[in-house]
C-alpha positions in Angstrom: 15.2 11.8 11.4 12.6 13.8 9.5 14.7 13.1 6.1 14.6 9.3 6.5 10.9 9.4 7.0 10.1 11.3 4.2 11.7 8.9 1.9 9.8 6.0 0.4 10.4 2.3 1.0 10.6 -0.2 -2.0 7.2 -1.7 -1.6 5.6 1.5 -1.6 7.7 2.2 -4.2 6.8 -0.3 -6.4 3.3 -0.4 -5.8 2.3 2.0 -8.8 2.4 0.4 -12.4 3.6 3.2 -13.9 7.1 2.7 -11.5 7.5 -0.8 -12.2 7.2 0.0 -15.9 10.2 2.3 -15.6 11.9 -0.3 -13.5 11.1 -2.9 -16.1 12.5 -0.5 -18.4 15.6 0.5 -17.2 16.4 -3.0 -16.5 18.5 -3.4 -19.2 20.1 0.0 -19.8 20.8 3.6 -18.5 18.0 6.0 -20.0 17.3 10.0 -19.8 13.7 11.0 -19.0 13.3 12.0 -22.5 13.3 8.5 -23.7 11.6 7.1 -20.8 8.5 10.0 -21.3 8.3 8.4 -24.9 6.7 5.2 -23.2 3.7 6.9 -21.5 1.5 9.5 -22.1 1.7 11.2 -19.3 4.1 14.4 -18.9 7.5 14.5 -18.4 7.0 16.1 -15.0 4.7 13.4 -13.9 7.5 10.9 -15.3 10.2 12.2 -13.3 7.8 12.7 -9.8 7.9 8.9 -9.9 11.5 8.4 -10.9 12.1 10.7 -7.5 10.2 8.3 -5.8 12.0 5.3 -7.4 15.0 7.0 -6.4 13.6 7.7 -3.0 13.7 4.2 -2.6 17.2 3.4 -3.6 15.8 1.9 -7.0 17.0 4.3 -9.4 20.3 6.3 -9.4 20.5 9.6 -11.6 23.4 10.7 -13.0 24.2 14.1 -15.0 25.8 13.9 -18.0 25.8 17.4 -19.7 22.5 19.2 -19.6 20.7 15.4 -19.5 19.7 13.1 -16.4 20.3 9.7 -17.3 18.6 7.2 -15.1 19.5 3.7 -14.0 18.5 0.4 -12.4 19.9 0.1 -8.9 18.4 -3.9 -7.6 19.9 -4.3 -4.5 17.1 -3.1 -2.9 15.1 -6.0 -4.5 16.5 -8.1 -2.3 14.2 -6.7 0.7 10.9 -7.5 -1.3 12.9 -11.2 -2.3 13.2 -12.1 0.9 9.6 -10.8 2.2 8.2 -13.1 -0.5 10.4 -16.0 0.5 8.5 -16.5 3.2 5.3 -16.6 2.2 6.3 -19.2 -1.0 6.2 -22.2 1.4 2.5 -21.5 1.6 1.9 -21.7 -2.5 4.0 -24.9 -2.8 1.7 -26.4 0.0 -0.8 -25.0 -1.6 0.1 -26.5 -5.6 1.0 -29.8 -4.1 -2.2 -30.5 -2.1 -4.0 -28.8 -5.6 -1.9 -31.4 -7.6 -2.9 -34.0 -5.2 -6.2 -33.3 -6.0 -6.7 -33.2 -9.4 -4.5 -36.4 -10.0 -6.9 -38.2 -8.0 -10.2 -40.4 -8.8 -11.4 -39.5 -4.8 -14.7 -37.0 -4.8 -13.7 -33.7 -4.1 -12.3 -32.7 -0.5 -13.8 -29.6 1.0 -10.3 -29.0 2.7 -8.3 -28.7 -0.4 -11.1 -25.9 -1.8 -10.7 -24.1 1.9 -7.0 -24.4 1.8 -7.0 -22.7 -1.9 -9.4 -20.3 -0.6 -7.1 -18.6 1.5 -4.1 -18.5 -1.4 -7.1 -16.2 -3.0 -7.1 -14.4 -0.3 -3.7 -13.3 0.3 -3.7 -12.5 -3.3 -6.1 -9.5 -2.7 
């Protein structure tokens, strides 16, 4: 029990830029940290803390190969965060249509439509 509540979920893995960088980058092939450190400044240590946490979350799968770690995409557990945000995409395509109603019209504007866009800005945050 204490194992699975140490590990780290995909949204709080994905939360940091620096993790959706290395996602973004392993999205189209298998890498070793030493390539991946070349994108950032920060140390390799640092690097590989958030692959563990990528991997944590099921993102990342390591694999040896001689003395090297190669690292690659895993996106099954995408699907979680796709199908959190499928929910909520029924409010912005309210949200754009009633906007689109809006602007294509010659009617004064309507207080309801700038409310209603209101709270799509604050969801955002």
């Amino acid at each position: 029990m204490a194992e699975s509540a140490s590990k780290h979920d995909v949204f709080q893995a994905i939360a940091d830029p620096t993790r959706r960088r290395l996602l973004h980058l392993l999205g189209d092939q298998e890498m070793p940290v030493n390539n991946l450190c070349e994108h950032f400044t920060m140390s390799r240590t640092a690097v590989s803390k958030h692959l563990r946490v990528l991997a944590d979350a099921g993102l990342v799968e390591a694999r040896k190969v001689g003395r090297e770690t190669r690292y690659r995409l895993d996106p099954e557990p995408l699907l979680e965060l796709k199908r959190w945000l499928a929910y909520y995409e029924r409010f912005w395509d309210n949200k754009l249509s009633m906007l689109k109603r809006y602007v294509e019209s010659d009617e004064p504007a309507d207080m309801e439509v700038f409310d209603s866009l209101r709270v799509v800005e604050t969801m955002e945050e």
